[in-house]
C-alpha positions, 0 to 999 in steps of 0.5 A: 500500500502507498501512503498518499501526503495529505493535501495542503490545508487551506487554513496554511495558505489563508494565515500566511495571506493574512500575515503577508497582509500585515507586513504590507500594512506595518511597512507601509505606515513605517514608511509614512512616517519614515518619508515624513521623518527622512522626507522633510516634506510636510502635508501641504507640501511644503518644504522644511516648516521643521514639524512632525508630518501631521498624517503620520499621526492620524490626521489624515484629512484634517492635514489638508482641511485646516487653515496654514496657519492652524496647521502650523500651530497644530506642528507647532504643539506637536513639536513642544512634544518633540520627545515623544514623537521622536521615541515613538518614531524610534520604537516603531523603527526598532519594531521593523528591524525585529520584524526583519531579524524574524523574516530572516530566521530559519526556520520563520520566527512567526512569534518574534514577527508578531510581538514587533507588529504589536508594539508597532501598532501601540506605537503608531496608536501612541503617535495617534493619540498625540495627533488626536489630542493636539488637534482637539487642544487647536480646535478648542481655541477656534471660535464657532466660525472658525470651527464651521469653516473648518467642518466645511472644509473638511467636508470638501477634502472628504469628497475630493478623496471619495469619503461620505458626506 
């Protein structure tokens, strides 16, 4: 009688699209923040303003709806937090060389791969989490007109990259 080899189970081929899936997600927010740490270029693209890039911390499109001058006010309180940021931007750099040191392990040190994907994503929550509390800081010194402007805006930039109304 010959033994016959089991036939490759699907969960093995799903787990390692998953995974794959969360490599390209980790590495595509470390290169965001990487561009905006190496790239001097900033959300308006505007050259050298010397702030943190204000996407990389969650702020997505509230980046292009403020005002320039609120954007720069808003770097300009991130800035004064300039430890932080910079640690959590050195954490989420450290994770990716562990996730490297991982894939480069033989046999694949899933483990090891996915506690350096945690601590990234705590970490970009962390630079979330600034982002987030500095622009709710700017936004309580807008006056009422300035805040419906701002909505507004933000209104327009949401449309523009096809988000709902």
């Amino acid at each position: 009688m010959s033994e016959q080899t089991p036939a490759p189970t699907r969960t093995g081929r799903g787990l390692k699209i998953a995974l794959a899936l969360s490599l390209a997600l980790n590495l595509a927010v470390v290169g965001l923040i990487g561009g905006a740490v190496l790239g001097g270029r900033n959300q308006g693209g505007e050259q050298g303003s010397g702030g943190p890039a204000l996407r990389t911390l969650g702020l997505g499109p509230f980046a292009v709806a403020l005002s320039r001058d609120d954007r720069e006010e808003l770097r300009a309180r991130i800035s004064e937090q300039g430890t932080p940021v910079r640690d959590e931007r050195r954490a989420i750099g450290q994770a990716l060389r562990e996730v490297q040191a991982a894939l480069l392990a033989e046999p694949f040190d899933r483990a090891a791969a996915e506690a350096a994907f945690e601590r990234s994503r705590d970490r970009v929550i962390g630079l979330q989490e600034l982002g987030h509390g500095a622009l709710l800081d700017q936004i309580e010194t807008m006056s009422a007109e300035e805040r419906a402007d701002l909505a507004e805006s933000l209104n327009r930039v949401m449309r523009r990259f096809g988000g709902r109304r």
